[in-house]
N, C-alpha and C positions, 0 to 999 in steps of 0.2 A: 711798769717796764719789766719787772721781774712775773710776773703772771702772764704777758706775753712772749717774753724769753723758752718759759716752761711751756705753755702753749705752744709755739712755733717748735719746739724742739721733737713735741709731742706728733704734732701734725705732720712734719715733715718725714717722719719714722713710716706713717699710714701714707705719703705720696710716693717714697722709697717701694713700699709695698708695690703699688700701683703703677710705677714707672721704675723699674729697674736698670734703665740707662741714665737716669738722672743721678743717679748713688753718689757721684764722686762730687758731683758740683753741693748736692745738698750736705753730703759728708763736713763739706768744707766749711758752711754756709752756717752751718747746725757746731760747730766747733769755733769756730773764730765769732759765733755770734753776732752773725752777722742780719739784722732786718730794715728794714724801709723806715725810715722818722716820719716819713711824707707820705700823705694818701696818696696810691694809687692804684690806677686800674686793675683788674682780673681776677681770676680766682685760685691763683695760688696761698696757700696760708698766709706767706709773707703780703701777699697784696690785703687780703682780708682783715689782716691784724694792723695794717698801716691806716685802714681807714677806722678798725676801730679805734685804733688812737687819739685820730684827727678828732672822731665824735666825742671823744673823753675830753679832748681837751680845749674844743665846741661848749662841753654840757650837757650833752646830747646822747644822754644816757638810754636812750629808745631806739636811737639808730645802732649805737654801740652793742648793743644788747642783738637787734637785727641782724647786723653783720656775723657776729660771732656763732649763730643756727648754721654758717656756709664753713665754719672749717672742718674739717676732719675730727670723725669721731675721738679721737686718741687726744687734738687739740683741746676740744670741747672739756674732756674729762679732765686735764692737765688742770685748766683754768676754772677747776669746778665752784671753788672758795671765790674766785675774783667772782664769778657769773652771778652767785647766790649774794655778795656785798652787792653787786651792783643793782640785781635786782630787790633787794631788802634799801636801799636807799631810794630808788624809783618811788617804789610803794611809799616808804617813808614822806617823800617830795611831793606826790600826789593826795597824802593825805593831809598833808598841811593845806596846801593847796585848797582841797573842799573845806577844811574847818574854817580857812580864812573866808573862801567863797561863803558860806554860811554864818560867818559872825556879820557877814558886812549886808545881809538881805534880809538879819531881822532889827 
């Protein structure tokens, strides 16, 4: 939660940029900390980061990982440390994963 917090706050800074009639809703949004718990549709930060949640806490650390290429540059950096755990536990998951596959075929 607190890596998506940072993230979303990060992103919504670079949608600001890009839509400058949005300012006062995202102002608000980005202070009251306000995001989605629930996956859902689109491609605003806050929709992006609701379904990487859902896939965190699925398991599903490959869609999680997926999702997170579509936020905002400024997002992306925010959440550098979360992105680098999540993928050093992937790797970790998949290497277990073959060493089991390989104990059990000799």
């Amino acid at each position: 939660p607190g890596a998506a917090r940072q993230g979303l706050g990060a992103a919504r800074k670079d949608v600001v940029k890009a839509k400058p009639t949005e300012r006062l809703t995202l102002f608000l949004k980005t202070h009251l900390g306000a995001r989605s718990l629930e996956a859902v549709e689109g491609d605003s930060p806050d929709a992006i980061l609701s379904r990487v949640g859902a896939a965190v806490r699925d398991g599903d650390l490959s869609t999680a990982l997926a999702e997170i290429t579509a936020l905002p540059q400024g997002g992306q950096d925010a959440m550098a440390d979360w992105i680098g755990a999540a993928q050093a536990r992937q790797d970790a998951s998949a290497a277990a994963e073959a060493l089991i596959a390989s104990m059990n075929t000799n």
